[in-house]
PASEDREN-969572 format. One line per field, with one value per atom (N, C-alpha, C): residue number from 0; residue in one letter; chain; atom name; x, y, z. Coordinates in Angstrom, 2 decimals. Layout:
N
nr	(NUM|...)
rest	(A|...)
kette	(A|...)
atom	(CA|...)
x	(X|...)
y	(Y|...)
z	(Z|...)
***
This chain:
129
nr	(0|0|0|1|1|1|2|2|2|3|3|3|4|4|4|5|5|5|6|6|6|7|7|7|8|8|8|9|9|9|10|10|10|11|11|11|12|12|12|13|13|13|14|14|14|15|15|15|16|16|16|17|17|17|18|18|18|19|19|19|20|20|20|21|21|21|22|22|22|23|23|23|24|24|24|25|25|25|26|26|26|27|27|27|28|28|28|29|29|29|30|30|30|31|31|31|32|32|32|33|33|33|34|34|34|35|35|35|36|36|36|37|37|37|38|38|38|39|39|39|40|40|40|41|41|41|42|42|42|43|43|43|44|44|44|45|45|45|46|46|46|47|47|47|48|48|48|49|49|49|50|50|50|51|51|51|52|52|52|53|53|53|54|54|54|55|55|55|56|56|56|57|57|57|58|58|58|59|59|59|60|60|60|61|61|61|62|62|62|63|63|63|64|64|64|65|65|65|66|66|66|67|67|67|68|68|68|69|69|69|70|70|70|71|71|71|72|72|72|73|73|73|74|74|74|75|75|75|76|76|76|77|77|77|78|78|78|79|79|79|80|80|80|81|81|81|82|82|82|83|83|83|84|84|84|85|85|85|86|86|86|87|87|87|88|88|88|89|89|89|90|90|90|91|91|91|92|92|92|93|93|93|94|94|94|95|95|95|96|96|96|97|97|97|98|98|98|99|99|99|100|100|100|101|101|101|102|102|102|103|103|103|104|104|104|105|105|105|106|106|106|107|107|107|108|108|108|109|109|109|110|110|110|111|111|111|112|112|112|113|113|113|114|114|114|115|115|115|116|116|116|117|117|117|118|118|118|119|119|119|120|120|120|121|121|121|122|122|122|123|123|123|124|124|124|125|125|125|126|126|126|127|127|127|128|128|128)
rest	(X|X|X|X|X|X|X|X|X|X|X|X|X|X|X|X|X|X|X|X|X|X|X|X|X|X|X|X|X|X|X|X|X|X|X|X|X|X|X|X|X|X|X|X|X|X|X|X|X|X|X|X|X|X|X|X|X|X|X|X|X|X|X|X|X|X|X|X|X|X|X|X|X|X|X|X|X|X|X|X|X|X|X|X|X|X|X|X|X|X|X|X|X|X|X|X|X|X|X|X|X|X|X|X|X|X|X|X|X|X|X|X|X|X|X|X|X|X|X|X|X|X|X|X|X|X|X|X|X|X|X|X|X|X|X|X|X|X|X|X|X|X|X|X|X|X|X|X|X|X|X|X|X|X|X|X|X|X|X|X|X|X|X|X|X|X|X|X|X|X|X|X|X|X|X|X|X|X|X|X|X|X|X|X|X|X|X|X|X|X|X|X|X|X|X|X|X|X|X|X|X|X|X|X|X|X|X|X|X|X|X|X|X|X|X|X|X|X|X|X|X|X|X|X|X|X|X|X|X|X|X|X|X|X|X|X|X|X|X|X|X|X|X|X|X|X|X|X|X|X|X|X|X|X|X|X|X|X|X|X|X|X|X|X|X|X|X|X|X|X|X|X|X|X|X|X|X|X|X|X|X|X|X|X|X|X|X|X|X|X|X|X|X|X|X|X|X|X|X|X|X|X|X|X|X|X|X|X|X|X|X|X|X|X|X|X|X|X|X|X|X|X|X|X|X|X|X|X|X|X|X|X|X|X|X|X|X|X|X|X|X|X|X|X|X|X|X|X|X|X|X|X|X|X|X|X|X|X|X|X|X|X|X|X|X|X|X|X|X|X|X|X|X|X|X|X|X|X|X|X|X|X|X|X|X|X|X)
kette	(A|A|A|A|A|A|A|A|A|A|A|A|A|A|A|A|A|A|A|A|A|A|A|A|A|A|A|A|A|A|A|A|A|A|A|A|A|A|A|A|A|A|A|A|A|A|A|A|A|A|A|A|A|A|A|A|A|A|A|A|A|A|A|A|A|A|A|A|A|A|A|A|A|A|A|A|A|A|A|A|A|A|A|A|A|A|A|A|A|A|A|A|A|A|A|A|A|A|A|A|A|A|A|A|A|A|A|A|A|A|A|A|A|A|A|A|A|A|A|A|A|A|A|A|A|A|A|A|A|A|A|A|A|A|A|A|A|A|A|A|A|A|A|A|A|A|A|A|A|A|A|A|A|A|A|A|A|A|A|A|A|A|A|A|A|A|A|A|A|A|A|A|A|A|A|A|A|A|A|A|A|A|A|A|A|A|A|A|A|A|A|A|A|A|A|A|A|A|A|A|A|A|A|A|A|A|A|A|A|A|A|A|A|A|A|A|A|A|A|A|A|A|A|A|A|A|A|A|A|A|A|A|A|A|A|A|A|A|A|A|A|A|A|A|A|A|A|A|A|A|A|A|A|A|A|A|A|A|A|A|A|A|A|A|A|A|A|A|A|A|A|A|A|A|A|A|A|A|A|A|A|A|A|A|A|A|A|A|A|A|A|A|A|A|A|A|A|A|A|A|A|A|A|A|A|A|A|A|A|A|A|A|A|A|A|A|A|A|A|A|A|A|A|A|A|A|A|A|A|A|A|A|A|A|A|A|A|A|A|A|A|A|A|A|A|A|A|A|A|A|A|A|A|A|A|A|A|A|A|A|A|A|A|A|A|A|A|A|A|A|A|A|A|A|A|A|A|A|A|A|A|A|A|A|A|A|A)
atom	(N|CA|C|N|CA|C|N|CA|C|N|CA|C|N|CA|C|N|CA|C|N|CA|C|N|CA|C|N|CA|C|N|CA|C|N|CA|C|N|CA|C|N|CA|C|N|CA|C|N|CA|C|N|CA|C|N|CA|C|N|CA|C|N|CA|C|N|CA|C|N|CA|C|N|CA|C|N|CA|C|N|CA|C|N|CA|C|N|CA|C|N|CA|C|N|CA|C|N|CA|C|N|CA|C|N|CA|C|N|CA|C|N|CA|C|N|CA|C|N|CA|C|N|CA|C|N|CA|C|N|CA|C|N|CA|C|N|CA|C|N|CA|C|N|CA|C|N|CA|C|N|CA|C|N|CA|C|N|CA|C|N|CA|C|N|CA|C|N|CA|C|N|CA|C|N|CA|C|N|CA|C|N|CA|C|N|CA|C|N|CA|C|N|CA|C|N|CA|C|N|CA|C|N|CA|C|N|CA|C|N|CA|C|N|CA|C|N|CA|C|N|CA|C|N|CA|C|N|CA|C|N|CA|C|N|CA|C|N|CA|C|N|CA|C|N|CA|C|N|CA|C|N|CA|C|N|CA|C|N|CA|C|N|CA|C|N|CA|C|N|CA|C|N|CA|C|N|CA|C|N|CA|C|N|CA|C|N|CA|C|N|CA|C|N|CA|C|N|CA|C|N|CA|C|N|CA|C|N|CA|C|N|CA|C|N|CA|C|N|CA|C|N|CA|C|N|CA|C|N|CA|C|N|CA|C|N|CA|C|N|CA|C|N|CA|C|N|CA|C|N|CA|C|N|CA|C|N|CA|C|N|CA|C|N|CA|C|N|CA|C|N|CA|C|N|CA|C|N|CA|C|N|CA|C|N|CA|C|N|CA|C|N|CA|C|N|CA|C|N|CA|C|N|CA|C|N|CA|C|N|CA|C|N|CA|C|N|CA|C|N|CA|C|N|CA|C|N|CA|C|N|CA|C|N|CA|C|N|CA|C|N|CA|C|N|CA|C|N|CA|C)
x	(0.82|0.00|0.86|2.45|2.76|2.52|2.31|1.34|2.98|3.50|4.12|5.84|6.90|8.19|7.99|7.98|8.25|6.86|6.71|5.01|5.90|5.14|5.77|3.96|4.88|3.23|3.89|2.97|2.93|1.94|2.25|1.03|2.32|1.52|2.51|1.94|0.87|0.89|1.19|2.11|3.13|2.31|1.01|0.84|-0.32|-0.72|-1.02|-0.22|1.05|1.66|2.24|2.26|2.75|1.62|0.81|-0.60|-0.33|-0.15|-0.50|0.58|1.75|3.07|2.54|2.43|2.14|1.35|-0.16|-0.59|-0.22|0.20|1.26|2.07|2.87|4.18|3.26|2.39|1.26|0.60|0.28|-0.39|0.84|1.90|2.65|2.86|2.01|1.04|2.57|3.83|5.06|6.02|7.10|8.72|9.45|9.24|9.67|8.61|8.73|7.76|9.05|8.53|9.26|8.01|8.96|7.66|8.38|7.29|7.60|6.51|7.09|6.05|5.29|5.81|5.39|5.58|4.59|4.66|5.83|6.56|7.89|8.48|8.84|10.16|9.68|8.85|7.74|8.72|8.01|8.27|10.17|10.70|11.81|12.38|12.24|12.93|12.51|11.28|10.86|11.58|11.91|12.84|14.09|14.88|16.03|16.09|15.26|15.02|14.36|13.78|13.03|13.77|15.34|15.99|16.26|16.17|16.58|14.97|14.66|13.07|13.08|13.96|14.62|14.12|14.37|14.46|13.08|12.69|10.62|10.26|8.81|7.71|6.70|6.40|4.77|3.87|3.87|2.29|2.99|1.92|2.41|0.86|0.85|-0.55|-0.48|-1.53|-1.28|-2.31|-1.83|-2.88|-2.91|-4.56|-4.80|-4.22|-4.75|-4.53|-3.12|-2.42|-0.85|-0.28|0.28|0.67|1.63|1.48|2.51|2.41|2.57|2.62|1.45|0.08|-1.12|-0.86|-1.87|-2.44|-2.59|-3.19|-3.21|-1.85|-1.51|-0.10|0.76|0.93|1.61|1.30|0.05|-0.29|-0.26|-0.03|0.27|2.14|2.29|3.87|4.29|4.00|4.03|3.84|2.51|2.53|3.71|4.63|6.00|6.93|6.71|8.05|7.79|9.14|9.54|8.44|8.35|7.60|7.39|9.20|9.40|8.55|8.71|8.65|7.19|6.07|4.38|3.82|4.23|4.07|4.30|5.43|5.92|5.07|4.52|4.30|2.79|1.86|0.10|0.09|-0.58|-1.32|-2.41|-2.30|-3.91|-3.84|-5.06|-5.02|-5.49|-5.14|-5.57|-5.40|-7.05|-7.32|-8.58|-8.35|-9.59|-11.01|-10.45|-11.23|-12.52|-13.61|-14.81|-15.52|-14.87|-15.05|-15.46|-16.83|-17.36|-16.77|-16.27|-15.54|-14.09|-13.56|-12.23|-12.02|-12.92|-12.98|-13.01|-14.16|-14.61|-13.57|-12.55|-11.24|-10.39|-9.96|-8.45|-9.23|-10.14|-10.39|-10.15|-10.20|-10.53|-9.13|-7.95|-6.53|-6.23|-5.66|-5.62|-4.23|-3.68|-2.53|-3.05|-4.08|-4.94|-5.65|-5.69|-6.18|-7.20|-7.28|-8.42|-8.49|-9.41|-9.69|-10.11|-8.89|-9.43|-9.22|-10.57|-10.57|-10.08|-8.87|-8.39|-9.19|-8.52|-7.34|-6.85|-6.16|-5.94|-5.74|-6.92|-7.02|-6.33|-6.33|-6.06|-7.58|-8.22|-9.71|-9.76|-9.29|-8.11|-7.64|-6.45|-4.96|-5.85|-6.53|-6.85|-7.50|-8.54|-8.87|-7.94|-6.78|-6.02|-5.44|-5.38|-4.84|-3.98)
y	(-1.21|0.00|1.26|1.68|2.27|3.38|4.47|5.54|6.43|7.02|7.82|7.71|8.42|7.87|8.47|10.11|10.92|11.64|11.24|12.35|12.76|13.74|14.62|15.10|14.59|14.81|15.95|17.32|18.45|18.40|18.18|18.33|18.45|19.49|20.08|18.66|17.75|16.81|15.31|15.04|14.08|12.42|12.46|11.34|11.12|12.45|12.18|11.85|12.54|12.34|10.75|9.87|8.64|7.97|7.87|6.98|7.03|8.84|8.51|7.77|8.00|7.40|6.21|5.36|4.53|3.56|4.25|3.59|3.92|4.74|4.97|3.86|3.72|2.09|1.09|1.08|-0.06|-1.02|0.65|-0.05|0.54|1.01|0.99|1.95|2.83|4.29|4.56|5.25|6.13|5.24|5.42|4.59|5.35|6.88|7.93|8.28|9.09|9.95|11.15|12.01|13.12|13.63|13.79|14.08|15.61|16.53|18.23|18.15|18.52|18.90|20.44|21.52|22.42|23.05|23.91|24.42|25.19|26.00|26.51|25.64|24.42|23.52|23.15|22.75|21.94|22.97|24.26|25.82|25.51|25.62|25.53|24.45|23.34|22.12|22.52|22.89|22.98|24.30|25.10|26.13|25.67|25.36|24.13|23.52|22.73|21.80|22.21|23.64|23.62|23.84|23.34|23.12|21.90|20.97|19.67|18.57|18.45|17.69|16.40|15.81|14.39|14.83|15.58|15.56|15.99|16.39|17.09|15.81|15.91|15.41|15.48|14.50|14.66|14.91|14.82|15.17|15.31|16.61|16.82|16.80|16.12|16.13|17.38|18.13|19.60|19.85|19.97|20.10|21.59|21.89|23.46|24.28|23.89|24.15|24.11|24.46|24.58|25.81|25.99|27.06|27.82|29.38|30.17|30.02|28.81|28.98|28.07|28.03|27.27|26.91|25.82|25.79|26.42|27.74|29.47|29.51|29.97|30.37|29.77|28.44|27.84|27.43|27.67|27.77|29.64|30.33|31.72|31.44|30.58|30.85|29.82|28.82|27.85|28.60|29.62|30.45|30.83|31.35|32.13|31.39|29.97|29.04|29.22|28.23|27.89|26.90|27.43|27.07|25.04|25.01|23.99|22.98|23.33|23.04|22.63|23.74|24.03|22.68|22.58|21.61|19.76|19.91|18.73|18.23|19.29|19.05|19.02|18.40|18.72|18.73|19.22|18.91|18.49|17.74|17.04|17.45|18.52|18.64|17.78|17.23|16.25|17.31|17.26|17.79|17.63|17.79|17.62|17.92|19.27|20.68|20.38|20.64|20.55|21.46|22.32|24.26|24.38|24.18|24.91|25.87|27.25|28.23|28.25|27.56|26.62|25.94|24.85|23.88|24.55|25.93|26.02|26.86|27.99|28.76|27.38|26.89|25.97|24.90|24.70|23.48|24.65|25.94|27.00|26.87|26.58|26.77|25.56|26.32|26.01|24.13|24.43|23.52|22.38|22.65|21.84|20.32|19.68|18.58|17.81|17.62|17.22|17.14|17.20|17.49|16.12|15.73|14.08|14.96|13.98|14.28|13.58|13.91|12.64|11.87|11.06|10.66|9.84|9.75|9.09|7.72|7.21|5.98|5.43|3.99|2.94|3.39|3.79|3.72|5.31|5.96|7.85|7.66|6.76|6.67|6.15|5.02|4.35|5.12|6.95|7.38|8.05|8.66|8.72|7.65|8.64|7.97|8.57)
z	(0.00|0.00|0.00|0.06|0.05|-1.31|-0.81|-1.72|-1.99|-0.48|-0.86|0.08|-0.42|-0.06|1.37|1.17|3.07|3.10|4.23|4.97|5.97|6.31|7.70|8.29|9.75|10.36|11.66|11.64|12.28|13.53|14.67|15.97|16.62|17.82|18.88|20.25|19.28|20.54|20.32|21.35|21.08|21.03|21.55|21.45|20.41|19.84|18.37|17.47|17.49|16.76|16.48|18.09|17.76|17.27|17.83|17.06|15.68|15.22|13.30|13.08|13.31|13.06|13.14|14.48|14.17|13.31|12.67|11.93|10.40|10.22|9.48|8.75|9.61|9.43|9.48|10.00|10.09|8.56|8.18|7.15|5.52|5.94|4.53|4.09|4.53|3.62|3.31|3.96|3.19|4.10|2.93|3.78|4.77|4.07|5.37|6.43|7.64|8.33|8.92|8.71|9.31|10.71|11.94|12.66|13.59|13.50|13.81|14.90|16.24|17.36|17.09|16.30|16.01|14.42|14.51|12.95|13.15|13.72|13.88|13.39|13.82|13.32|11.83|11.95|10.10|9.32|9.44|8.40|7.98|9.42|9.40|8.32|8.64|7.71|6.54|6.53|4.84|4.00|4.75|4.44|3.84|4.98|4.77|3.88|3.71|2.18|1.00|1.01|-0.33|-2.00|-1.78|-3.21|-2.93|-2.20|-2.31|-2.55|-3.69|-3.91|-3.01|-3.13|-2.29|-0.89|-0.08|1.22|1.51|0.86|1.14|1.07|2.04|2.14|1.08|0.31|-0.83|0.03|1.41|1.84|3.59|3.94|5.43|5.59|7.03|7.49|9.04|8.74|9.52|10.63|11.82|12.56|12.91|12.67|13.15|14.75|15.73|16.93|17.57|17.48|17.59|18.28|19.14|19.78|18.89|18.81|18.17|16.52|16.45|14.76|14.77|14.20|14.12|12.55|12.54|11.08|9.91|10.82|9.78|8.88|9.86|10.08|8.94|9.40|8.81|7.23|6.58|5.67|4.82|5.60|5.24|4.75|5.85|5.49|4.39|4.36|3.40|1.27|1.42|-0.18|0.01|0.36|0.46|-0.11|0.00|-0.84|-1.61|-2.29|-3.61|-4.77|-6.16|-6.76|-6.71|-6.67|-6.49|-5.29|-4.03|-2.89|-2.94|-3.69|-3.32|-4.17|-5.02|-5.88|-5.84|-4.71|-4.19|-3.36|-2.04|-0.82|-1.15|-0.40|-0.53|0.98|1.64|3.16|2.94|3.74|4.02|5.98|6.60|7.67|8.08|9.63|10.75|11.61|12.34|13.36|14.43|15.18|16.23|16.05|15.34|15.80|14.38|14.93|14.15|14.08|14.34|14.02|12.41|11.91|10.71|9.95|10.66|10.03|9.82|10.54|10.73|9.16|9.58|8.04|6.69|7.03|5.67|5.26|6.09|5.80|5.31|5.85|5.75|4.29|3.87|2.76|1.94|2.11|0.44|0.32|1.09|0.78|-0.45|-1.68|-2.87|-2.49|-1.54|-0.92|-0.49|0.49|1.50|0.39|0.28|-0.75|0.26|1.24|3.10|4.16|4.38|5.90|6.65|7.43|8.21|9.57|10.58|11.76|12.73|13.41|14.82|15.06|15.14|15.23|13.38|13.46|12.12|11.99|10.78|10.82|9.29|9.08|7.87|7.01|7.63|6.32|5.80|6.52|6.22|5.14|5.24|4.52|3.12|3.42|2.01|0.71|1.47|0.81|0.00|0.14|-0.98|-1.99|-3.20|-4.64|-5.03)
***
């Protein structure tokens, strides 16, 4: 079932973050996982790497609620890369939050490709192609 080589999964909470990981390796979905407790560090690496295509993530899964650098945020800062970089990377957000106005801002982001709700499951992963 492996879909894709590196995902990078963004939550400032650590035991979301192991669950997805874990089902993650579970079911195949990517050979890499890059894992960022905050959108500060995420932004960062992706900075770092946005001339190297190899070292990016095809898909970061983004959680809204994040201290300092949120979801917003991190999708404000994300238009700022490289043509290269926007094109590589898709987010698909994972998040808690079932905030209506939330959803309906963050799905209009041209980047954003879906919206799965925590926790992240194998019947999640399978909906991508």
């Amino acid at each position: 079932m492996t879909k894709y080589n590196t995902v990078m999964l963004v939550d400032d909470n650590e035991t979301d973050n192991f669950i997805s990981q874990k089902i993650i390796e579970l079911t195949g979905f990517a050979k890499n996982i890059i894992v960022k407790s905050s959108g500060k560090s995420a932004l960062e690496f992706l900075n770092n790497n946005q001339t190297n295509a190899d070292a990016l993530p095809e898909l970061i899964f983004l959680d809204i609620n994040m201290p300092i650098v949120d979801g917003f945020v991190f999708l404000f800062e994300f238009e700022r890369f490289s043509e290269l970089l926007k094109s590589k990377c898709k987010i698909a957000i994972l998040s808690s939050s079932d905030n209506k106005r939330d959803i309906e801002r963050i799905v209009d982001n041209e980047y954003v490709i879906r919206y799965i709700t925590k926790p992240l499951t194998d019947e999640a992963l399978n909906e991508f192609n």
